[in-house]
N, C-alpha and C positions, 0 to 999 in steps of 0.2 A: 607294674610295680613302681611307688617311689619311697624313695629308699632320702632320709632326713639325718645329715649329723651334724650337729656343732661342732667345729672347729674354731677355738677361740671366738673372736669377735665377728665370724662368718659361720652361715650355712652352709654342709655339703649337699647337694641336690644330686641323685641319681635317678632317673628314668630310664626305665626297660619296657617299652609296650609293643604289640603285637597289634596292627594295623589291616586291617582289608583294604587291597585296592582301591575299590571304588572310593571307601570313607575319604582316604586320599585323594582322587580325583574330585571327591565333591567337594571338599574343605579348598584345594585349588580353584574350584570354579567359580566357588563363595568368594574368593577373593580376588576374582576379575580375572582368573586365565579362562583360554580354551585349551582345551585338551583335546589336541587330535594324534591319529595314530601318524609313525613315523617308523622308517628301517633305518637302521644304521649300520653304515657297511663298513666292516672290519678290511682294509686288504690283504691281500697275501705276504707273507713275509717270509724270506730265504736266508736263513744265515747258516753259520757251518756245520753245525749239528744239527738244526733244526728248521723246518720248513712247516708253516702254520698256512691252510688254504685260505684263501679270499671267505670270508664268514658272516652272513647275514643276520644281523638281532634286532626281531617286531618287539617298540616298547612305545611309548608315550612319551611327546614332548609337550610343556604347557608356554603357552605365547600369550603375551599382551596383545591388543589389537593391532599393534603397529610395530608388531615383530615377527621371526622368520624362524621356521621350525630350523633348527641347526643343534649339533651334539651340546652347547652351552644349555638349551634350555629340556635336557630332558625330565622328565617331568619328577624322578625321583631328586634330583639337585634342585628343581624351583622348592621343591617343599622342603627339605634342607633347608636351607635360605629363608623360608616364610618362618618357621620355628625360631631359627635361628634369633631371626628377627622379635618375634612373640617375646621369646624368653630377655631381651635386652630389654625393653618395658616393663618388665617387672625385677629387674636387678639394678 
């Protein structure tokens, strides 16, 4: 959905879309990432009331060729960041 209001001498722009992974992954790869699988390990954390185990999450990070899978590049934040980007080209 986008959703258009004028506000004085500007636009309000609102987008709400529903997205498949993949479209995601591909729209990343379009734009020169690779997308490989990555674990991201939570530690365990101890404090007074609360004790959270050591927690493993399989997700996706997307890397330039001359970069290094790490929690910066996972692949839900590069596309962030590519949008991001898109939308400042046209504003």
């Amino acid at each position: 959905m986008i959703r258009l209001t004028p506000k004085n001498d500007l636009i309000q722009m609102e987008i709400q879309m529903h997205i498949p992974q993949l479209d995601v992954i591909n729209f990343l790869q379009k734009k020169g990432y690779e997308v490989k699988a990555f674990t991201l390990v939570l530690p365990a954390t101890e404090e007074m009331l609360l004790s959270e185990p050591r927690t493993e999450i399989h997700t996706f990070t997307a890397t330039k060729p001359d970069e290094n899978q790490s929690e910066e590049n996972l692949f839900l934040n590069v596309f962030e960041k590519e949008i991001k980007e898109f939308l400042k080209e046209i504003s």
